[in-house]
Structures are given as C-alpha cells and as structure tokens.
C-alpha positions in Angstrom: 68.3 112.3 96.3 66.5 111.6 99.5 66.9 108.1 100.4 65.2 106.4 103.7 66.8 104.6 106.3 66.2 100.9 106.7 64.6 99.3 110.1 67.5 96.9 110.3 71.0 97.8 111.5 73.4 97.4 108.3 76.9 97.6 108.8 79.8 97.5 106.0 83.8 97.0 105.7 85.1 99.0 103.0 88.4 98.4 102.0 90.7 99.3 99.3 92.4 96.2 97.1 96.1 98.6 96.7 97.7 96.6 99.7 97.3 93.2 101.5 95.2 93.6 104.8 97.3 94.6 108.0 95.9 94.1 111.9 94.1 97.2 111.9 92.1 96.0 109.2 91.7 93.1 110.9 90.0 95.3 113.5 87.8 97.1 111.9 85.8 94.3 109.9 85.8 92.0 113.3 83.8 94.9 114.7 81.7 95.7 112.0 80.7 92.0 111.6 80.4 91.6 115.4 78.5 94.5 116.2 75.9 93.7 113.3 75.5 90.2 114.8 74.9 91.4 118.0 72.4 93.8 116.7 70.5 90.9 114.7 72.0 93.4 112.4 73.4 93.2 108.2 77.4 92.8 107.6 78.2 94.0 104.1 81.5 94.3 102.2 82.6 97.1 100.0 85.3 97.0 97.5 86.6 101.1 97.1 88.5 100.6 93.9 88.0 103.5 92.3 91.7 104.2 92.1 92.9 101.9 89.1 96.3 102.6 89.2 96.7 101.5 92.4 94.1 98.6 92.8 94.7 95.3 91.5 92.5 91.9 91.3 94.9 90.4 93.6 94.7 92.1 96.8 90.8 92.1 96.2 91.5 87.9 95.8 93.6 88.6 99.1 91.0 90.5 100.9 88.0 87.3 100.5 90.5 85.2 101.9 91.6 87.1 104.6 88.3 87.6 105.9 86.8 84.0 105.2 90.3 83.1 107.2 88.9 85.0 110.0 85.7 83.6 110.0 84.1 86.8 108.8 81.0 86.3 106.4 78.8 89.2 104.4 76.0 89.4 102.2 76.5 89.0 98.1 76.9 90.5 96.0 80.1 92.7 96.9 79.7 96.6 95.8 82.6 97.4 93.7 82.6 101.3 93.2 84.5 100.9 89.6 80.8 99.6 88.9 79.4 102.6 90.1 80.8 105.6 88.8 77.9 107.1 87.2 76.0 107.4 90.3 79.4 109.5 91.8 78.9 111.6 88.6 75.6 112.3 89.1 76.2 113.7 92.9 79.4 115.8 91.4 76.7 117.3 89.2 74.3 118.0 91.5 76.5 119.9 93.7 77.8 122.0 90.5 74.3 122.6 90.0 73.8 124.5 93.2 77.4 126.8 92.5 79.2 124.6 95.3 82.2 123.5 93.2 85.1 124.7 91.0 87.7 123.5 88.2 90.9 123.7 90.5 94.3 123.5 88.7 97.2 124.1 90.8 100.1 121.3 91.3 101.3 120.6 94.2 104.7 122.2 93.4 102.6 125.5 93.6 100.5 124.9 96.3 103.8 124.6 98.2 105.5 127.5 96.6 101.9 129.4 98.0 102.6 128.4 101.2 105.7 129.4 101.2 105.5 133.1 100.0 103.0 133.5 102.5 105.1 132.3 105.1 108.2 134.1 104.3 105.7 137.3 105.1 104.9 136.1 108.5 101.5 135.1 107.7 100.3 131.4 109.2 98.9 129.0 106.2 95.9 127.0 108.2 96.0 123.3 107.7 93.6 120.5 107.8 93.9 118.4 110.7 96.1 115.8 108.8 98.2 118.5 108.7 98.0 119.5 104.7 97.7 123.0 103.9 94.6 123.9 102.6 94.5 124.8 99.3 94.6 128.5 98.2 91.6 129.0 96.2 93.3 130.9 93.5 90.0 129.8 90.5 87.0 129.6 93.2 85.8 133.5 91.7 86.4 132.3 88.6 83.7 133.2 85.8 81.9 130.3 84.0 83.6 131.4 81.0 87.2 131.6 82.7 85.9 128.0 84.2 85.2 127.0 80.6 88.7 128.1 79.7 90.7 126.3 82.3 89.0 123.0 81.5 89.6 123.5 77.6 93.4 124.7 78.1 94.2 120.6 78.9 95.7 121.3 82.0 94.8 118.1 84.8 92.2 119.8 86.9 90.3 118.5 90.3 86.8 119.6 90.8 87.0 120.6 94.6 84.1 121.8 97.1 83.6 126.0 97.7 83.7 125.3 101.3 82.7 128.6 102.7 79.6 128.9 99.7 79.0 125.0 101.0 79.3 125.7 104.7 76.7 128.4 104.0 74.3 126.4 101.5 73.8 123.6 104.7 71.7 126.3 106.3 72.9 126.1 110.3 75.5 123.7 112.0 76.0 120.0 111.6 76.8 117.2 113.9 77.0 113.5 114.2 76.2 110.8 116.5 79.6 109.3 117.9 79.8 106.0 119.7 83.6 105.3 120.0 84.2 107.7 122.6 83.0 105.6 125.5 83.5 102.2 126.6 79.7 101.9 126.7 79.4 102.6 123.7 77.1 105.9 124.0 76.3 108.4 121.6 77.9 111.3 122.0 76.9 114.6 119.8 79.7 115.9 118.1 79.7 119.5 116.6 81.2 118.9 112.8 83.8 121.2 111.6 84.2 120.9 108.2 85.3 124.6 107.2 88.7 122.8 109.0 89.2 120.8 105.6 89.4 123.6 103.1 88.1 123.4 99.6 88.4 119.2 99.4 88.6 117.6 96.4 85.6 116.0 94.9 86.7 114.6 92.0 90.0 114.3 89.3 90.5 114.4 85.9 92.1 111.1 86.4 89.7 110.0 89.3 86.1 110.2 88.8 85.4 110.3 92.5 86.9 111.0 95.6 86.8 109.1 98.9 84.7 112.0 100.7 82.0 111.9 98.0 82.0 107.8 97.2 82.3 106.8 100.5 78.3 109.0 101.5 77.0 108.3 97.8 77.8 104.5 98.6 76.5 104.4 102.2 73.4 105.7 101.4 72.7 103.8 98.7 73.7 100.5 100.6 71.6 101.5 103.4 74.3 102.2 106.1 73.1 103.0 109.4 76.5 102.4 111.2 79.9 103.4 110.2 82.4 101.5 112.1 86.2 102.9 111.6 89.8 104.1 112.7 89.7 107.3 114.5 92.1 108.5 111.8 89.0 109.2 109.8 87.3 110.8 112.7 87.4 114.6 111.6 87.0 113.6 108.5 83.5 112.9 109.0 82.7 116.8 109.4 83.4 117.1 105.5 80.9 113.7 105.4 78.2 115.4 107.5 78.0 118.6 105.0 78.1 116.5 102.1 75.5 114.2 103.4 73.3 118.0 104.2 74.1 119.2 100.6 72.6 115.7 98.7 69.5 115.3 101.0 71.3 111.5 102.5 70.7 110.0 105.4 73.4 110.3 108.5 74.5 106.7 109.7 76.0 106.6 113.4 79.8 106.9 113.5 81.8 105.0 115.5 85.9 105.7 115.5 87.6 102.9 117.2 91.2 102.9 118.1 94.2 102.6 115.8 96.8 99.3 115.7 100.1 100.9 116.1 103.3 99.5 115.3 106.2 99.2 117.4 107.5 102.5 116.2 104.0 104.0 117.7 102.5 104.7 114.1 99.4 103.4 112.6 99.7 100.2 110.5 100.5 100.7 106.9 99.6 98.3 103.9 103.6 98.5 103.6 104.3 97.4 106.6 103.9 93.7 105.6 105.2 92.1 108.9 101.4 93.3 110.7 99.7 91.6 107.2 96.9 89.1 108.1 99.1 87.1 105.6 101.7 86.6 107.6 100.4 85.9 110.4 98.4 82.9 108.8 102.0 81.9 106.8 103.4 82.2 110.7 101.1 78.8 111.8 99.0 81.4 113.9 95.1 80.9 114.1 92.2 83.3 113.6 91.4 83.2 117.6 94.9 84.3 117.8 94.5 87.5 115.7 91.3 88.3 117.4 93.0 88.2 120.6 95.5 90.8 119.7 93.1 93.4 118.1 90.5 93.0 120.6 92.8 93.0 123.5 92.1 96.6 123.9 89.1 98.8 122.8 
C-alpha cells in the first residue's frame, strides 16, 4: 500500500493507557511537541490500546491530563488503534500473501525447555538484543494443510514473521536515518539488523496486532515523518525498516533519545509510581519543574 510522504514535518506521541505516565514519558512527548514546533512542524497523539486486558479508560483520562498539565497540545482527533484493527488485518494478510508468515504454537514453557536441551548439548541459543531467545521455528516448514491443522486443533497460536524468507523477500540491505546519536542532531545511516530479532510475532489469537506491525501501519497512515523515542526501542527499528520494505511504507527519521533512569540505574517503569507525572503535580511541583529535570541532559 504505497503511501506518500507529506511536505510538512509531522511528529506523534504514542503511548499506551496500561499505566499512568512516568518522567520518561514526560520526555519523549516534550520533544516530540518541541521539535515539531521548531520545525513549523504537526504534533499528533496516538493512543496504542490494542491490548484490552491491560488498557483502561482511565489511564487514557490520565494521559490528556498529564500532557495538558505540561502544556503539551496536539491535533484532534486522537488515533485510537482499537479503532483500527481492520487496517492491521489487512497488512497481516498481505504479508501471508507473499509466504512471509506462519501459525506458531509453542508456549513459553517450551520455548524454555528448547533452550534448554540445546544448551545442555553445548550449543549457544542466539538471543534478540533484549535478551529473549529467539524462538525455535519448529512449524515455519509447515505445509498449508499441516497450517490448516494447527489453527483448527484450538490451540492459542501467534502468526510470527519467516525472518530469513522476509530478510530475503526485501531484496538487498536496509537502513535508517538516525538523529539521536549526536548532539547536533545529524543523521547518521544506520545498517538495520533485523535477522537479530528472530521470527517476531505479528499478531495473536488474543491480540489482533502487534507493536512491530501497528506501530509502521499507524505511522504511515498518519503521515509520520519523524519518530521521536527511548533508545530502548532503537534496535528495534531494524524489524520496522523490513516491515516498512515488505508493505511498500514510507521510512520516517528515527531519532532515539536517552532513557530516565531511576535511582537504582533502570529505566522508568509505569510501576514505579514515585517518577509518575502524577505525583509530581500532587507534590506542589510545576510543569517548568518537570521540564527542567528531563531536559537537563540530552
């Protein structure tokens, strides 16, 4: 679905209502919205709620008033992707169209027994660079019929990518324009490595879309021409480059900013309700205070 990139600079915050907004939230949308209005640029704001069990109107009522607190504003209306899922559908299609993706039905219980036979031989399981194992692959030869057998037997499944046959189908190597890397902000070229991930998942029968192939679907279709996030997502855009190759969408420029850490030299969790924007306004403290403390250091 070839899709063409706007003149103007559009940039989005997309987070997820399953936990009140911490510091490095806070962040990420001050950059997003400053960079766009230095740019004479768009600031849009994305709601990723796909996950239901998780999301809840509240934190999405928490989110609007964190960011009005801040003195953040965006363009309406807000994309909600739990308004969207047909368009996620019709990308997961596409891509089993073109062979690129299988019914996978192994629980994590025997991914990890797997990983451990194989290690008991001496043999190194690779892992993602999370540090997950990647998964083994056991029904990617499967025949359509023994596909059309595993998804009738009523076993939970996840539709995940044939990384190597996907890797292949892009046609030559991938890379993306990087911005966070400097303090000038220039564009490096970064060589994508998404053979690093394994065969991601794409899609569960409990979850009609997964974060790698919402999150390219939704930027293209909102016109995205800069991503603005943590560097925790940074190799993580390797799997978004090869998807963004497979559906014919357009590559926005990445930039990965640093990560709020908490005193225990971790990123900032939605648990961790002591960094919460929240709190800080229940503490008396004002928004120039919280901008002062995430933009204290690039």
């Amino acid at each position: 679905m070839p899709i063409s990139r706007p003149e103007q600079p559009v940039f989005r915050f997309a987070p997820s209502p399953n936990g009140l907004l911490h510091l490095g939230h806070a962040l990420s949308a001050i950059l997003n919205h400053d960079m766009a209005a230095a740019m004479g640029g768009r600031f849009l704001l994305r709601i990723e709620d796909i996950d239901r069990t998780r999301c809840r109107p509240e934190f999405e009522a928490a989110i609007f008033g964190d960011l009005a607190w801040l003195g953040l504003d965006w363009e309406e209306p807000v994309r909600r992707q739990s308004e969207h899922l047909g368009v996620y559908a019709a990308a997961l299609e596409r891509l089993k169209a073109m062979g690129l993706v299988y019914p996978a039905v192994m629980t994590r219980g025997e991914i990890r027994a797997a990983v451990a036979a194989a290690e008991a031989k001496g043999q190194a399981w690779p892992r993602d660079p999370d540090g997950t194992p990647l998964y083994p692959g056991r029904e990617r030869g499967f025949t359509p019929d023994e596909q059309a057998a595993l998804l009738a037997s009523g076993r939970s499944y996840a539709w995940r990518l044939d990384m190597g046959e996907a890797v292949r189908c892009a046609g030559g190597p991938l890379t993306w324009r990087e911005t966070g890397l400097s303090q000038s902000g220039e564009a490096a070229s970064i060589v994508a490595d998404p053979a690093a991930w394994g065969d991601v998942i794409l899609s569960r029968s409990d979850a009609p879309s997964s974060y790698h192939l919402s999150v390219v679907v939704d930027d293209a279709l909102q016109g995205i021409t800069h991503v603005v996030r943590g560097r925790d997502l940074y190799h993580a855009t390797s799997v978004h480059r090869l998807l963004q190759r497979l559906l014919d969408l357009p590559q926005p420029v990445y930039h990965h900013h640093r990560l709020v850490l908490g005193p225990d030299g971790r990123k900032l969790s939605k648990s961790d309700s002591d960094t919460g924007i929240a709190a800080f306004r229940a503490a008396g403290h004002r928004p120039a205070d919280v901008r002062a403390m995430v933009l204290g250091e690039r």
